[in-house]
N, C-alpha and C positions, 0 to 999 in steps of 0.2 A: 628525430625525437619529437619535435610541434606535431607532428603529423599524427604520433602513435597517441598524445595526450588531443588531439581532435577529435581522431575516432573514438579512445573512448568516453568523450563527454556527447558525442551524439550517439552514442550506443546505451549509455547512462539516460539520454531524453528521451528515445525510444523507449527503454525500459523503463521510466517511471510514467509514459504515458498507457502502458499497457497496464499498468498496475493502480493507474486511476480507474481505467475503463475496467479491468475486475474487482474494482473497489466497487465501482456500480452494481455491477450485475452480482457479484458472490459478494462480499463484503471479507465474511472470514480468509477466505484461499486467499485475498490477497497481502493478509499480514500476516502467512505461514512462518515466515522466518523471522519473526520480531520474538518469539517466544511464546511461550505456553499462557501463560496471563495474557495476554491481548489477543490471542484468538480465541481463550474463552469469554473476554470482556464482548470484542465483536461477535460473537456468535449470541451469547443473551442480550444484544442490545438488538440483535437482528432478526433474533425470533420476536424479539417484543414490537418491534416495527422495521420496516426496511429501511425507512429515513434514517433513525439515529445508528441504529449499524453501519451505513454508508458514510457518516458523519466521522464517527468512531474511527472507523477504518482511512479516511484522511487526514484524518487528526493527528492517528498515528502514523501515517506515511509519512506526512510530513515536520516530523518532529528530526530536528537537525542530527539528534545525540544519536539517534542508533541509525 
């Protein structure tokens, strides 16, 4: 049972380093599944600039609640 909660908390850091690194590069694809509101938030923050989209888009990654 340690063993299955190991894997998945390094299967968990893998996955949220992949989703910082699409945070970068796409901003929106990476908060596809937080909901319809924050990938239209990140997507007009990331047409307006790619900084605050990227920002946006971590902010929301890591926001504890969802």
């Amino acid at each position: 049972m340690v063993l299955e909660i190991r894997q998945s908390t390094n299967s968990f850091k893998i996955m949220s380093i992949w989703r910082v690194i699409l945070a970068i590069i796409f901003p929106p694809l990476s908060v596809i599944d937080k909901g319809c509101g924050s990938i239209l938030i990140v997507l007009i923050l990331t047409v307006l600039g790619w900084v605050p989209g990227v920002i946006a888009a971590l902010i929301i990654l890591n926001n504890p609640k969802n």
